[in-house]
C-alpha positions in Angstrom: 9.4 13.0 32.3 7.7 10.2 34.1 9.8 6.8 34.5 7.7 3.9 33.3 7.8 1.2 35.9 5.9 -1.9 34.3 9.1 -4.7 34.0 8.9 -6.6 30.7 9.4 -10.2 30.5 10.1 -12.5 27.9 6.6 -13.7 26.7 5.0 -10.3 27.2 2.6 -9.2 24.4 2.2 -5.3 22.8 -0.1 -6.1 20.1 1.2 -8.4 17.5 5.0 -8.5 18.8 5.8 -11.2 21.7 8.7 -11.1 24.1 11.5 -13.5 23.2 14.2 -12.6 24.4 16.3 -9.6 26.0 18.5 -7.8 24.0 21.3 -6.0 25.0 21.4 -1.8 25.6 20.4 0.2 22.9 22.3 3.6 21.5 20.9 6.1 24.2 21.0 4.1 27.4 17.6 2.4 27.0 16.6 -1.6 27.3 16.1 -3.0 24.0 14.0 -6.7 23.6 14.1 -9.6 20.4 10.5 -9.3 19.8 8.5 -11.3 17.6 5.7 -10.4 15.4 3.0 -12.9 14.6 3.2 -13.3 11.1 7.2 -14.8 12.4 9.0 -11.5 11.8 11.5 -10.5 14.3 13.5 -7.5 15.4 15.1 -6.0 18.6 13.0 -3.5 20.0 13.2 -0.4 22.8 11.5 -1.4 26.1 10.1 1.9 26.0 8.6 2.0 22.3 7.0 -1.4 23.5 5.4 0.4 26.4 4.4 3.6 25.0 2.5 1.4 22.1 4.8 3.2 19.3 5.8 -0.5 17.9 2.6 -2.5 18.2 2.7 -4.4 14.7 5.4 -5.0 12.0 5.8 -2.8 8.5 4.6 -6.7 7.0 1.8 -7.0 8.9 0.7 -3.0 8.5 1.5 -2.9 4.7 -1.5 -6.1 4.7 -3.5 -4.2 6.5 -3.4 -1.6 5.2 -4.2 -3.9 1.2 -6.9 -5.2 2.5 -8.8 -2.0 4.1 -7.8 -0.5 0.3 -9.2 -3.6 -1.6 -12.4 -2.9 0.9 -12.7 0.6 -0.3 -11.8 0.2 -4.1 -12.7 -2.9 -5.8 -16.2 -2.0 -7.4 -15.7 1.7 -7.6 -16.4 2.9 -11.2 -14.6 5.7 -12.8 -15.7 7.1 -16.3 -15.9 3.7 -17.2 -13.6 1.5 -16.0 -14.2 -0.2 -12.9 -11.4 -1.7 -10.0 -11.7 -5.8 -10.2 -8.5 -6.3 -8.0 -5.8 -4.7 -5.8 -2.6 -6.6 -5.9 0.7 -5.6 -4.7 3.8 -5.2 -6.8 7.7 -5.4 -5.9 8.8 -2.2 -8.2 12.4 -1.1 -7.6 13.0 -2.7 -4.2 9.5 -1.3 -3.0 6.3 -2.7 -3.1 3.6 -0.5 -4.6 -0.1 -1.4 -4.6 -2.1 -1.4 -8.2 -5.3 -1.8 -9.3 -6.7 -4.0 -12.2 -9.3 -1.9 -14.2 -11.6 -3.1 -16.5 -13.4 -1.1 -18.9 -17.2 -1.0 -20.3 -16.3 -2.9 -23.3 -14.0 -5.5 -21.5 -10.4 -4.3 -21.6 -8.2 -4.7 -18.6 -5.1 -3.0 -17.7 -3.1 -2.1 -14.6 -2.9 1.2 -12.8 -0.2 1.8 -10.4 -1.0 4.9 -8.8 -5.0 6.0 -7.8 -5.2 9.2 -8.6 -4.9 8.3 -11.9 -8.3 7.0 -12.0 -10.0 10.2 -11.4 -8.5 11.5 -15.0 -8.9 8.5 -16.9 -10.2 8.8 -20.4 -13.6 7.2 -20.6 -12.5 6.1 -23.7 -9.4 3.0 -24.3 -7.8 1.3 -26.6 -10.1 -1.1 -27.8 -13.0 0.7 -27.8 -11.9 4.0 -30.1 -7.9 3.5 -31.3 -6.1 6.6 -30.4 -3.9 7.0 -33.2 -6.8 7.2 -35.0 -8.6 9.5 -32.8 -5.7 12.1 -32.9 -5.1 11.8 -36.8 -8.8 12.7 -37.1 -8.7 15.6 -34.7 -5.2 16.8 -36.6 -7.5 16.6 -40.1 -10.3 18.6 -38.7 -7.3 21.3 -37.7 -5.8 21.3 -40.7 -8.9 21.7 -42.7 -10.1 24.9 -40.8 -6.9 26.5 -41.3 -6.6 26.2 -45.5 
């Protein structure tokens, strides 16, 4: 395997991290660095991750990005009547899970933590047609056929 020769200083950029300070060795032998992202996040990375571009941004900074480019894509998407207003994130259980507002036809708004939900949504909510209701006329209709 080729030996990368490129020496990395303190101030050195590899896409959002910054060079602040050398570290000492890491696990296997290899030179670690105190880098610094730029939204102020900072860890000790592997010169060699640096190099090879395998660290270029922090798991803040990518989890944003990655909000944003769904927020992009989602809000103003309609399925079976209920249409994505908003993309938030949520701390759930020591994780951070994205979830959409909805809002339907007739004006009710709930939240939806996981997408692919969406897709089998009842056109149908709450407000609009009750579901108790719903089901205790579908049960009647049985229950009539059968006597």
């Amino acid at each position: 395997m080729k030996q990368l020769t490129y020496k990395i200083s303190i101030g050195d950029r590899f896409g959002t991290w910054t060079v602040i300070d050398n570290a000492s060795r890491g696990k296997y032998g290899n030179t670690c660095y105190k880098c610094e992202c730029k939204c102020g996040h900072q860890l000790i990375i592997s010169g060699s991750s640096l190099q090879k571009g395998r660290r270029s941004r922090c798991a803040n900074c990518f989890h944003a990005e990655k909000t944003e480019a769904v927020k992009k894509r989602e809000i103003g998407k309609i399925y079976n009547n209920w249409k994505i207003i908003d993309v938030i994130k949520v701390n759930y259980q020591s994780r951070t899970k994205l979830v959409a507002i909805i809002k339907h036809a007739c004006g009710f708004e709930k939240q939806v933590s996981d997408f692919y939900i969406l897709s089998i949504l009842s056109p149908r909510c709450k407000k609009c047609v009750p579901i108790k209701e719903d089901s205790l006329r579908r049960y009647r209709s049985r229950k009539k056929l059968t006597t």
